[in-house]
C-alpha positions, 0 to 999 in steps of 0.5 A: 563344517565347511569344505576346503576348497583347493585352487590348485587341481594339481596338488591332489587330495588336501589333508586338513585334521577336523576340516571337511576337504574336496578331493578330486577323483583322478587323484584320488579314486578310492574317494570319487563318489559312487558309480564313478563320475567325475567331480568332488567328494567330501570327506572329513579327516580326523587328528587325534593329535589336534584333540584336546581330550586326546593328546599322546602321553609319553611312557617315558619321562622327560630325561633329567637336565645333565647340566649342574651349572646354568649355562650363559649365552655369551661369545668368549674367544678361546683357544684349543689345543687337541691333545697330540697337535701341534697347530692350535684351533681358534674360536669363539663359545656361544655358550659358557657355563662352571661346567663347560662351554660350546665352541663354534667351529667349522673343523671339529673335534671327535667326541671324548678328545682331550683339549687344552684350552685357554678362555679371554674373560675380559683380557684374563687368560683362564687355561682349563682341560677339558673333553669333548662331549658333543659334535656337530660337523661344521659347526661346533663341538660341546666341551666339558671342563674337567681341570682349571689352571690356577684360580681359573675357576673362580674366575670364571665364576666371577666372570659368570655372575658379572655377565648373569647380573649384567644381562640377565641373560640364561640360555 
């Protein structure tokens, strides 16, 4: 194996799994050679984590995926109304599924807030209820759809399986 040979002096000791490093003992002195003396010493460090006999296994498994219904990647204009405000937020979903969506916005919503919403599926108005489930200030809140106004859900349903077959498209 050969040594990595480091051009910048002042980045001290190289950490390289599997690959022998050139370390300098002013920054490194438990690595300077014996007796001391100025110069380079090899070491090599090795990564478990690069093994391929060796990879970590998890103890637990993977959690089940929480959604029942695919999600769509798709920009859908929508309006939302916080249970107890007056003044409606507007935006847009980056993603759409049966069962909710996620909307981009700046001015978040707290989680397990209560909303009305109204979605624009080409030009149709689909008014559902819906709870807040996830939050990222700044940039978005994930929302669960609990209630449809009329035959909302059908229409989304509709809407959905347009978009699926016209893009092909699944988040």
């Amino acid at each position: 194996m050969s040594p990595c040979r480091m051009t910048d002096e002042s980045c001290g000791v190289a950490c390289v799994a599997g690959v022998s490093v050139v370390a300098w003992p002013e920054f490194a002195p438990e690595l300077a050679p014996v007796g001391g003396q100025a110069g380079s010493a090899t070491v090599t460090i090795a990564d478990p984590m690069n093994s391929v006999d060796r990879q970590p296994q998890s103890s637990t498994p993977a959690p089940p995926e929480r959604r029942g219904t695919p999600r769509y990647t798709v920009n859908v204009q929508i309006e939302l109304r916080a249970d107890g405000a007056d003044i409606p937020l507007r935006a847009e979903t980056t993603d759409l599924s049966r069962g909710g969506c996620y909307v981009q916005m700046m001015t978040t919503l707290p989680i397990g807030t209560y909303a009305k919403g109204t979605l624009w599926l080409d030009g149709t108005a689909v008014r559902i209820r819906g709870r807040v489930v996830t939050r990222h200030p700044q940039y978005g809140n994930g929302i669960i759809f609990i209630a449809f106004e009329g035959d909302g859900e059908v229409f989304l349903g509709r809407y959905l399986e347009r978009i699926s077959f016209a893009d092909g498209e699944r988040a």
